[in-house]
C-alpha positions, 0 to 999 in steps of 0.5 A: 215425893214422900220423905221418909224416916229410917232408924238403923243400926250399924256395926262401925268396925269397917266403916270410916264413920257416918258421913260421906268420905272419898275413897273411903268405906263409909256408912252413909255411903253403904246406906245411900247405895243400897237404896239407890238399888232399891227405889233405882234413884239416887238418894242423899241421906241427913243422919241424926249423927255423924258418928266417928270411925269404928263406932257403932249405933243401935238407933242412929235415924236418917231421912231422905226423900223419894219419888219411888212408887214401893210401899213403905212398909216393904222398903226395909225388907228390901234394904235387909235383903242387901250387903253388907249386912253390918247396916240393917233397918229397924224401920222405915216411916213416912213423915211430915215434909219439914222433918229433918233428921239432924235438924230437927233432932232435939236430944241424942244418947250414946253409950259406951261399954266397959268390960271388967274382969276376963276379956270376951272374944264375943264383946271384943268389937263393942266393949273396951276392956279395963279389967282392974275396973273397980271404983266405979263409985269415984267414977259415979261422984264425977258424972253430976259435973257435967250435967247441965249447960257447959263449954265442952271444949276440953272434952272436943277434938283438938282442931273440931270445927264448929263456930260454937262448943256449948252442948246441954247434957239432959242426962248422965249416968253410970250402971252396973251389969254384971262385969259390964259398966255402962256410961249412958249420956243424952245431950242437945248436941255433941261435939266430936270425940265428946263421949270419948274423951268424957269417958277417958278423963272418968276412967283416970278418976277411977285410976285416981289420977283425978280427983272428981271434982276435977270435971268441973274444973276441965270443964272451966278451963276450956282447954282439952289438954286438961282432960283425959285420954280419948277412950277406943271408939269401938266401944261407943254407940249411939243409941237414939235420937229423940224428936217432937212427934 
């Protein structure tokens, strides 16, 4: 039995999230039937996230167990060659018996994009369009607020279930390119629609509805009818899950 790590990407449009949902498109599913194809047993994937509805992943990594006798190296290939093609395999790997690609996860990063300027048909299913776009300095000034260990449960979904909402943010920042801003973000954990709703509450301080230092503050309330509105998640993507190798 090897236990096997794989690094995919996905586009989130079609699918109702990562995680397993009856009746329902998803693509845990769409993955777990492809390899059920492939190595003919049934296979239960562990993702690294469990990204939301519509959104995407550039480096979302699971991990999954089998008796299958195909080399490694050629599993990818034969998941590739396999619908729907909107879930692809960068890599497959053997790794250690105790890997796990939730719980052994010790940091994970997000992206979400911004679109300023011309809308772009090319860009339509992975960037949000905010076209008068423009003080991203004020936007910069809120970032540091969030850096650090906090109680995000004014940037959480109303009704999350978790038994405990403090998550470390390791790294948070804001990058220009061309008409594109990119919001990068890493952190220990996330709660659900936390990058979404940190990058809403970001956009109304560039509106200057917020003052920067408002973050700080929402984050003390604990409170998410303090923070902004949840930004589209199809601009949203996860981009890499880091371990101890």
């Amino acid at each position: 039995m090897r236990n096997l790590r794989a690094i995919l990407q996905y586009d989130g449009t079609d699918f109702h999230g990562f995680q397993v949902q009856p009746g329902l498109p998803t693509v845990q599913a769409a993955i777990e039937a492809k390899l059920a194809r492939v190595l003919e047993e049934p296979i239960r994937v562990a993702g690294a996230g469990r990204t939301d509805a519509g959104v995407h992943a550039s480096g979302q990594v699971i991990s999954f167990r089998t008796a299958a006798r195909i080399p490694t190296e050629r599993v990818a290939v034969a998941l590739n060659s396999l619908p729907p093609y909107s879930v692809l395999v960068k890599e497959v790997r053997a790794v250690s018996e105790d890997f796990h690609a939730r719980f052994s996860a010790t940091s994970r990063s997000y992206q979400y994009v911004l679109l300023r300027g011309a809308p772009s048909p090319f860009l339509r299913r992975y960037a949000t369009w905010v076209p008068e776009l423009r003080a991203v300095d004020r936007m910069q000034a809120a970032v540091p607020y969030l850096m650090g260990q906090h109680d995000f449960t004014s940037f959480s979904a109303a009704g999350a279930e978790v038994s405990h909402k403090v998550r470390t943010v390791l790294c948070a920042r804001l990058i220009e390119r061309g008409r594109l801003v990119l919001f990068r973000i890493t952190a220990d954990g996330f709660l659900q629609q936390m990058v979404r709703t940190i990058v809403g509450t970001l956009l109304e301080v560039e509106r200057g509805k917020r003052e920067p230092e408002e973050v700080g503050r929402i984050l003390a309330g604990r409170d998410r009818r303090l923070a902004g509105a949840t930004a589209p998640a199809h601009g949203l993507c996860f981009t890499r899950a880091t371990y101890e190798e």
